[in-house]
C-alpha positions in Angstrom: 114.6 172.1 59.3 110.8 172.5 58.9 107.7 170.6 60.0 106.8 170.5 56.3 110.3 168.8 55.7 108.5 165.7 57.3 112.0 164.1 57.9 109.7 161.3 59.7 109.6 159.6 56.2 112.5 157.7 56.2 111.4 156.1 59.1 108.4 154.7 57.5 108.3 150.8 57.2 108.8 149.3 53.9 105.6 149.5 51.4 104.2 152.1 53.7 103.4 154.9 51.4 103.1 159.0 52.5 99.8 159.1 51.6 97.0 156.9 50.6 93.8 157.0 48.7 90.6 156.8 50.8 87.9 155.4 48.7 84.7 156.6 48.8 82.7 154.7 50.9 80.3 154.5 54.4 81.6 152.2 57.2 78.8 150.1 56.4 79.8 149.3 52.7 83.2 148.3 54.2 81.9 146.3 57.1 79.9 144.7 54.0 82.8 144.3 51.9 84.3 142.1 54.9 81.5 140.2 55.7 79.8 139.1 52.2 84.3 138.0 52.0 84.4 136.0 55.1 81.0 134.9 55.9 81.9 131.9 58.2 84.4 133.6 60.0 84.2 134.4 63.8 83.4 138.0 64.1 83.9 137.4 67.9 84.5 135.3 70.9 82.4 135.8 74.1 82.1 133.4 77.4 83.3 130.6 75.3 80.7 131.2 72.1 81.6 132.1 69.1 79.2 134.2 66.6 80.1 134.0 62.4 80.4 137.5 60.4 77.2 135.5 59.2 74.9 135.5 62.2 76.4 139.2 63.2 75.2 140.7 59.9 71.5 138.4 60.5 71.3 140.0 64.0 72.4 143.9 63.3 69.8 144.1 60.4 67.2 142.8 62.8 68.0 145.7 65.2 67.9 148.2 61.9 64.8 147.0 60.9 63.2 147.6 64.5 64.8 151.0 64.4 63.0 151.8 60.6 60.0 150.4 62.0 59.6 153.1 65.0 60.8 156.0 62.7 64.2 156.0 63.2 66.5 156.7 60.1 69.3 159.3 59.0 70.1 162.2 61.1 68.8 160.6 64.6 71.5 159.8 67.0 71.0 156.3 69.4 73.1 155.4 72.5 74.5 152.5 73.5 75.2 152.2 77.2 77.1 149.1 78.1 80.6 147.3 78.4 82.2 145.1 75.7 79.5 142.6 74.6 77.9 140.7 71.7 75.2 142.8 72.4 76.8 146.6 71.7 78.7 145.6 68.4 74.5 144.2 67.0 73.5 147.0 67.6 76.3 149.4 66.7 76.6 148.1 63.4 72.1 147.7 63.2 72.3 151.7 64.3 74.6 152.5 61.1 72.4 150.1 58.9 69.4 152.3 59.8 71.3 155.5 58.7 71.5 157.0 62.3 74.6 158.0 64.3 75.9 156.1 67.1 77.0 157.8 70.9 78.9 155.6 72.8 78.0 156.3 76.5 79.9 155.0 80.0 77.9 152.4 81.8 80.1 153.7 85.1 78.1 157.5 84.7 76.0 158.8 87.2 72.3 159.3 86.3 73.3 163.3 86.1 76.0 162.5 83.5 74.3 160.0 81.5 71.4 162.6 80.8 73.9 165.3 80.3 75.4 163.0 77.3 71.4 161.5 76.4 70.1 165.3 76.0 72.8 166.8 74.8 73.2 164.5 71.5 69.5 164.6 71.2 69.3 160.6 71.5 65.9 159.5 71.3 66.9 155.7 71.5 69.5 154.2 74.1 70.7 150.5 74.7 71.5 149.8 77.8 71.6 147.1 80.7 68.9 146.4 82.8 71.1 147.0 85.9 71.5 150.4 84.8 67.6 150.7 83.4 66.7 150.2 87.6 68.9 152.2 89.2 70.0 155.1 86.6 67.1 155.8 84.8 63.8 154.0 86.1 63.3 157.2 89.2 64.7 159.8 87.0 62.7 159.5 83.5 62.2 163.0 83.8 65.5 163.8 83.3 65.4 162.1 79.8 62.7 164.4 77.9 63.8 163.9 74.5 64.1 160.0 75.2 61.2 157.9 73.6 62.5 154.2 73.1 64.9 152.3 75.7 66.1 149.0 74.4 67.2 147.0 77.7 69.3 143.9 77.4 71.5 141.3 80.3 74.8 141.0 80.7 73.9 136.9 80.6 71.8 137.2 77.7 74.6 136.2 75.4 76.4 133.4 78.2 76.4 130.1 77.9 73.3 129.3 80.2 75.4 127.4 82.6 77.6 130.9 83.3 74.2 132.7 82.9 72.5 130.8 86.0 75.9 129.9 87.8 76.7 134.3 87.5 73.6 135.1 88.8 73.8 132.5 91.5 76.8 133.9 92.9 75.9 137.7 92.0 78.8 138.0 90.0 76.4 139.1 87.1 74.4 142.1 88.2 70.9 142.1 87.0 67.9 144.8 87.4 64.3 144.8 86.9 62.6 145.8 83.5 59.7 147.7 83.5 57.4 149.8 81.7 57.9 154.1 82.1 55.5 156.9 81.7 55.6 158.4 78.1 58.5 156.1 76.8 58.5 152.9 75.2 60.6 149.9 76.8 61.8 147.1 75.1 64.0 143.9 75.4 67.1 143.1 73.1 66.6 139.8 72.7 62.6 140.1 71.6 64.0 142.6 68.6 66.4 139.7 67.9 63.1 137.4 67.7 60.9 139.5 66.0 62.2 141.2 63.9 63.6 140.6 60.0 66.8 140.0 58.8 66.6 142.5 56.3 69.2 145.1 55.8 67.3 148.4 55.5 69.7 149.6 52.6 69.6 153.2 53.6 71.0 155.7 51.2 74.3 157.0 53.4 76.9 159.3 51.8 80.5 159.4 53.4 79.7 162.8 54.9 76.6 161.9 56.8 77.4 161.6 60.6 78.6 158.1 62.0 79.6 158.9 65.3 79.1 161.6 68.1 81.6 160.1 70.7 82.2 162.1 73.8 85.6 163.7 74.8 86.5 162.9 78.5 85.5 165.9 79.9 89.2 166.6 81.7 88.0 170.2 82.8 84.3 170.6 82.8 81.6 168.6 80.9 82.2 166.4 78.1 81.9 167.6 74.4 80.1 165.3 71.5 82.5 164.8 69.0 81.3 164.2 65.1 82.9 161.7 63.1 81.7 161.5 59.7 81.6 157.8 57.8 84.7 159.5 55.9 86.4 160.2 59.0 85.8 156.7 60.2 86.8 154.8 57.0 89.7 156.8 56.6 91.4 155.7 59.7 90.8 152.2 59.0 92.8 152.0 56.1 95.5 154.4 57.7 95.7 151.7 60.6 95.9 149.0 57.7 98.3 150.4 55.8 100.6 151.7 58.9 100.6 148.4 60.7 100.3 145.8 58.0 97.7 143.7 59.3 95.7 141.3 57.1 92.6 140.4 56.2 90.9 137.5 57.6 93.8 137.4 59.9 93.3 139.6 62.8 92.7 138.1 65.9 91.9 140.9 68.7 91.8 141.1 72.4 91.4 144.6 73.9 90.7 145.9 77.1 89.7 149.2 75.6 86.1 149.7 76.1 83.7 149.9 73.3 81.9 153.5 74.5 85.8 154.8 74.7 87.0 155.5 71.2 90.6 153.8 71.3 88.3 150.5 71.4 85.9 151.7 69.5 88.5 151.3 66.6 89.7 147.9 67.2 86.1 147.0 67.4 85.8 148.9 64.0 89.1 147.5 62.5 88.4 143.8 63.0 84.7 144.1 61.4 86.0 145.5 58.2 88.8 143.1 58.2 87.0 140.1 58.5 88.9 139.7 62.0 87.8 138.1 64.7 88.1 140.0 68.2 87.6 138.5 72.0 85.1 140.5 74.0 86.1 141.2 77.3 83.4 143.0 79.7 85.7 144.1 82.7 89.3 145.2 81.6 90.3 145.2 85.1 89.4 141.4 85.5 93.3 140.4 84.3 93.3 136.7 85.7 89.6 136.7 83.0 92.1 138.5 80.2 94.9 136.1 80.8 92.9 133.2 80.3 91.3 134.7 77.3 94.8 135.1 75.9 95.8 131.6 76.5 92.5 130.2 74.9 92.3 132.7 71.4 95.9 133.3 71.2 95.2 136.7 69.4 97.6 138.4 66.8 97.0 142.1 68.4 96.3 143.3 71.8 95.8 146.9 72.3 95.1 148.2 76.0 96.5 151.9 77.9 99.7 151.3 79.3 98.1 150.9 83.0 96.7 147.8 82.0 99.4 146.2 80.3 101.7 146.7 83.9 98.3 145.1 85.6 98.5 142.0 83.3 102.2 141.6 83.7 102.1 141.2 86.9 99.3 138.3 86.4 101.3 134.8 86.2 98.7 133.3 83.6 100.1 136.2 81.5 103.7 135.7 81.9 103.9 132.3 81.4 101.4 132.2 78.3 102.5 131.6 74.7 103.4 134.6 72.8 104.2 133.0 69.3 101.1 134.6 67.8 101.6 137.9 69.1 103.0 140.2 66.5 101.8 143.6 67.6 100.5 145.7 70.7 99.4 149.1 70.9 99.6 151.2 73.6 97.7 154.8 73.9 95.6 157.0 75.8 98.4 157.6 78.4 102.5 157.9 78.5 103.8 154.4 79.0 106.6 154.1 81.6 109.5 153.6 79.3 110.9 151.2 81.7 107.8 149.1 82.4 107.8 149.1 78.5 111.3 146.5 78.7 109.7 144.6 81.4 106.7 144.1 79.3 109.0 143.1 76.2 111.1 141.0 78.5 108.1 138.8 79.0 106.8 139.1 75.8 110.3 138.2 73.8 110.6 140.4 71.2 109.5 143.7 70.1 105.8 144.0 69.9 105.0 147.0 71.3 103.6 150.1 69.1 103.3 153.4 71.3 101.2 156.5 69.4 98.6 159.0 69.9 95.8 160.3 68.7 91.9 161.5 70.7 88.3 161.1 70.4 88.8 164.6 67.5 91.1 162.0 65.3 88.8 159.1 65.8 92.3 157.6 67.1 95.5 157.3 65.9 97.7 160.4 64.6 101.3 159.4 65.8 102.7 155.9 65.6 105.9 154.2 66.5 106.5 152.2 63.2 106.1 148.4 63.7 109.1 147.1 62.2 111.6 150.4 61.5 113.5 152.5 64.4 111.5 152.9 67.4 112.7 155.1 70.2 111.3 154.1 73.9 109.8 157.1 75.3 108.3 158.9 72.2 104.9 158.3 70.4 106.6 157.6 67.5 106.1 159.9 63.9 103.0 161.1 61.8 100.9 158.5 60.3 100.3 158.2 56.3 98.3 161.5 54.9 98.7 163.0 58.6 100.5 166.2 59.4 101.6 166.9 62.4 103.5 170.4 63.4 104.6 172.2 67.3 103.3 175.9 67.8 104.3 178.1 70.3 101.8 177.8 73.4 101.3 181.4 74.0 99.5 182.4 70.5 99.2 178.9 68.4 100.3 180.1 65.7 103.9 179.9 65.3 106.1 176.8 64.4 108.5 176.0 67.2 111.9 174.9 66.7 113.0 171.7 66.5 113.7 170.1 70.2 111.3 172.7 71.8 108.2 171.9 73.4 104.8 173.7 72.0 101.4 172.0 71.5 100.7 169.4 68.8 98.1 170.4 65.9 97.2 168.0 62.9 95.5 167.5 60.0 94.4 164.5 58.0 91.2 163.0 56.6 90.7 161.7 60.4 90.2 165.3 61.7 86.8 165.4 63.1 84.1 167.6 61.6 83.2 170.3 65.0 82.0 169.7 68.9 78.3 169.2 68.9 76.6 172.3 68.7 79.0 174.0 70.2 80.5 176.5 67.4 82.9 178.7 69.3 84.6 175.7 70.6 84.8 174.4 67.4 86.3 177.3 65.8 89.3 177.2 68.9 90.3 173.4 68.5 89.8 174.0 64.3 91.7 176.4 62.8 92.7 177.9 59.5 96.6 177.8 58.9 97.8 178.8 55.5 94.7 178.0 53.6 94.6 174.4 56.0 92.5 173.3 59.0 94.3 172.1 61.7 93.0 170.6 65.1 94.7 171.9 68.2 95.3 169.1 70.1 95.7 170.9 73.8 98.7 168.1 74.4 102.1 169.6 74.7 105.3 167.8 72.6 108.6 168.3 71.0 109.8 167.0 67.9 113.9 165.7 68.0 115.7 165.8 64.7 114.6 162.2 63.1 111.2 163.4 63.4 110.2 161.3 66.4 107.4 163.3 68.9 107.8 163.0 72.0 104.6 164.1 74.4 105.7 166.3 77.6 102.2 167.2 78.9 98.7 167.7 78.4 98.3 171.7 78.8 96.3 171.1 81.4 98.5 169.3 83.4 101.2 171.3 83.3 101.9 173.1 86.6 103.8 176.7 87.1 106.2 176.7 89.7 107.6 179.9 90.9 107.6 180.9 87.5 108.8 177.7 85.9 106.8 175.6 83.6 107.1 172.2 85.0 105.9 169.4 83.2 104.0 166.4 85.0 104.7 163.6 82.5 108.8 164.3 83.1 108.9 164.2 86.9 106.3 161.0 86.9 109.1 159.3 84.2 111.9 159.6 86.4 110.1 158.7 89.5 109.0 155.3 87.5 112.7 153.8 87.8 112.1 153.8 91.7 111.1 150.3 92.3 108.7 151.6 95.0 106.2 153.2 92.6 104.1 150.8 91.2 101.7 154.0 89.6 101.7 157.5 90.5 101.1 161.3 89.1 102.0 164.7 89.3 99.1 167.0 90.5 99.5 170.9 91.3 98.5 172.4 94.7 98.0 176.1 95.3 101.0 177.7 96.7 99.5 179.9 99.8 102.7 181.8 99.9 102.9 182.6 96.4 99.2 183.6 94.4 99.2 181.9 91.3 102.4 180.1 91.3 102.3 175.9 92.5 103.5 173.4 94.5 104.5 170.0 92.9 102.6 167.0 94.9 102.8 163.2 93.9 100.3 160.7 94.5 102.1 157.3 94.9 100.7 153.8 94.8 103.4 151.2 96.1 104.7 148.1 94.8 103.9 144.9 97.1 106.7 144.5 99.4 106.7 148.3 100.1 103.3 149.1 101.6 104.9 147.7 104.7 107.6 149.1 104.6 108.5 152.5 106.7 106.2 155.2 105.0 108.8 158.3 106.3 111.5 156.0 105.0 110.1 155.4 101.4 109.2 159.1 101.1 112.7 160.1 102.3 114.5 157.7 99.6 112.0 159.2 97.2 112.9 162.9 97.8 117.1 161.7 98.0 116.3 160.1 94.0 114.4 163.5 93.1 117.3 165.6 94.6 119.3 164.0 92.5 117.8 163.7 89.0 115.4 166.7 89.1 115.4 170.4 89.4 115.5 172.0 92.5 111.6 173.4 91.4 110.1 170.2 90.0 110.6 168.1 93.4 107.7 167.2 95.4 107.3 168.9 98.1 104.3 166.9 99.2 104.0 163.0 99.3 101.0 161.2 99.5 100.8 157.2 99.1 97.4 155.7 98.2 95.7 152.1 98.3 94.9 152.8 94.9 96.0 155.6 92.0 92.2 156.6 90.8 91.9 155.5 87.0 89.4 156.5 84.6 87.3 154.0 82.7 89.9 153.4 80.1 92.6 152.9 82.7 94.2 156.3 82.7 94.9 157.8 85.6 92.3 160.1 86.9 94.1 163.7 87.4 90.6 165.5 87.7 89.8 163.1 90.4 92.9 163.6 91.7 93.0 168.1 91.7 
């Protein structure tokens, strides 16, 4: 059997078709679409207000007009520094009015790494919070050259003024001080919001032009700006709509995927051109805040990594919630446990839970679990309409694998980015030319089984040599998951003094409550009698550590480069 067999079609859900048309069109004529349908619909919920696809549309051509105003238009680039709020989706959707490119960029970077990502993308406009205005930027301006405008704005701006003055009280709502800087022009959010028109620029965009330059993690070394093309963008969409079924004027999304991350990106993206309503949640790893959320907007659609969803069921507001609204959740960015995955469904009631997987190069999804057809626990699931998806042998990249044997994944589809950020020869390694096709190396390592179900073994990265052996992190941290002593943990690599180049396996291990007072010598002991039992003699750890707390990233994955 061949790759191009794509014996994952049978498995596709009724009415889901192999391949779909993408019409031509910008993400702002299908953000348009949605809004001129449902104009009194609530784009989104924040703090307990609620803001119409009506006011959104008044407020993001306000902030394009202030953009055309100071010269800003097709071809410029603007960042947006800040966490999930009203704020970032005006002016996301004001920056793609105004013809430029948005760059979503981690309010949790140091000043170093928030120029690297500034300069690098050429922004000459960034959003951000005032917090991160005094104590990121304000003493190191001259790390910003190419920066001109800075648009600051509160995290209470957009609270109910009770929370406002009640946060601030009790300096749950960190706040910094605005002020003018040498050779750049400052300026508050909400005065744009005041002064400004309501008038949609109406600037000439084709589906080619840049949408997005959204940065890659950065897992060895510094970040890359992906571009994503209006095309690119607007193909997903209707790949996600037509994969999972979801309506219009019916989504109702809570996500604890943050916006400047491209997994939430999406679901931000998805519910605007659906006329859905999302809930804005600022801190993800606020779960008692999420739970509550839930319980008040009941949403249709929850889509968090797989760290998160084990944090929330472990919150009692969550478990005991109503679930009847509930249809789907996606999981990504990160293996989910397959066993956490039937305690989540256990709470939950029935099967909601979509795994897949995709990356900032495929704006997001690629693979999919299909929502209502077979489903196997433990893989990502099968291509996605118009995606293809084959295993090559690691060494070269060039050669099919058989079926059942592990190789990296590489794709292609109409979500394929367009190239790194000035950064050609990087480019031309993740794209490349197979028969007459492009196709993005992915860097993640998988296998394909017989019913075309992938299942991902590794990150290339990630994988350690052993004595010789490839071992792969991801299969000893899955086994080690059924101990009910390991509430998170990962597989790291250590240099192996005795052997040059070879490694020795080492797991970082956060406990379950109940076992952090236990006898450390006796949990590692029971640990290494389960490993001697279910693992090869060369994938055991020969080093235990146990921490407070597993280092995640921003999204919620856990943090291996913190970790090496």
């Amino acid at each position: 059997m061949k790759y191009s067999d794509r014996p994952w079609l049978k498995w596709y859900d009724e009415g889901v078709e192999p391949e779909i048309v993408i019409p031509e069109m910008t993400l702002v004529d299908r953000y348009n679409e949605a809004a001129s349908e449902f104009p009194d619909h609530v784009a989104f919920h924040f703090m307990g207000i609620a803001t119409r696809f009506r006011e959104l549309s008044e407020q993001a051509d306000r902030f394009a007009s202030f953009l055309k105003e100071n010269g800003f238009g097709p071809g410029d680039v603007v960042g947006i520094c800040a966490p999930n709020i009203p704020q970032y989706l005006i002016a996301f959707l004001g920056i793609l009015k105004a013809g430029c490119a948005a760059s979503g960029v981690s309010p949790l970077l140091t000043t170093r790494e928030l120029a690297h990502q500034v300069n690098d993308c050429n922004a000459k406009c960034l959003v951000t919070l005032d917090a991160i205005f005094e104590h990121r930027l304000a003493g190191a301006a001259d790390q910003f050259p190419r920066l001109k405008l800075i648009v600051t704005t509160g995290l209470g701006d957009f609270m109910p003024a009770f929370k406002r003055v009640l946060g601030t009280l009790l300096r749950r709502i960190p706040t910094g001080k605005v002020h003018p800087l040498p050779g750049k022009q400052v300026v508050q959010f909400k005065e744009i919001l005041a002064k400004y028109p309501a008038e949609d620029p109406k600037v000439s965009l084709t589906p080619d032009d840049h949408c997005l330059i959204q940065y890659t993690g950065g897992t060895t070394g510094l970040p890359k700006g992906t571009i994503l093309t209006h095309r690119n963008v607007v193909a997903n969409t209707y790949q996600m709509v037509n994969w999972t079924g979801v309506k219009r004027g019916e989504v109702v999304a809570l996500s604890g995927f943050p916006f400047f991350h491209l997994a939430g990106l999406t679901v931000g993206m998805l519910a605007l051109t659906l006329g859905g309503t999302q809930i804005l949640v600022p801190n993800p790893r606020d779960t008692k805040h999420m739970a509550k959320e839930f319980r008040r907007y009941r949403p249709s659609f929850l889509v968090n990594v797989p760290s998160l969803y084990m944090m929330l069921i472990e919150e009692p507001l969550f478990r005991d919630a109503d679930f009847s609204n509930l249809e789907l959740c996606f999981s990504g960015a990160s293996p989910y446990p397959a066993e956490s995955i039937k305690e989540f469904e256990a709470v939950t009631g029935k099967r909601v839970l979509m795994e897949g997987f995709g990356m900032t190069e495929t704006i997001a999804v690629v693979i999919s679990n299909p929502r209502h057809n077979k489903r196997k626990i433990g893989s990502v699931g099968v291509p996605i309409s118009g995606t293809g998806v084959r295993i090559v042998d690691l060494e070269t990249g060039t050669k099919d694998v058989p079926v059942g044997e592990e190789g990296e994944v590489i794709a292609r589809g109409p979500q394929v980015m367009k190239g790194y950020l000035n950064k050609p020869e990087e480019t031309a390694i993740a794209l490349r030319d197979h028969d007459g096709e492009t196709w993005l190396h992915t860097g993640d390592v998988a296998r394909m089984d017989e019913d075309g179900f992938f299942f991902i073994v590794d990150r290339a990265k990630d994988m350690l040599s052993v004595g010789g052996f490839k071992v792969f992190s991801r299969e000893i941290e899955e086994k080690l998951y059924e101990l009910d002593a390991i509430d998170l943990c990962a597989i790291v690599g250590l240099p192996n003094p005795d052997r040059p180049g070879s490694e020795i396996v080492k797991l970082v291990a956060q406990l379950r409550p109940g076992y952090k007072e236990k006898d450390h010598e006796k949990v590692k002991a029971d640990i290494l009698a389960f490993s001697k039992e279910n693992l090869a003699p060369y994938k055991i750890p020969k080093v235990i550590e146990f921490v407070d707390e597993v280092p995640l990233t921003p999204v919620g994955k856990v943090d291996k480069k913190a970790l090496r």
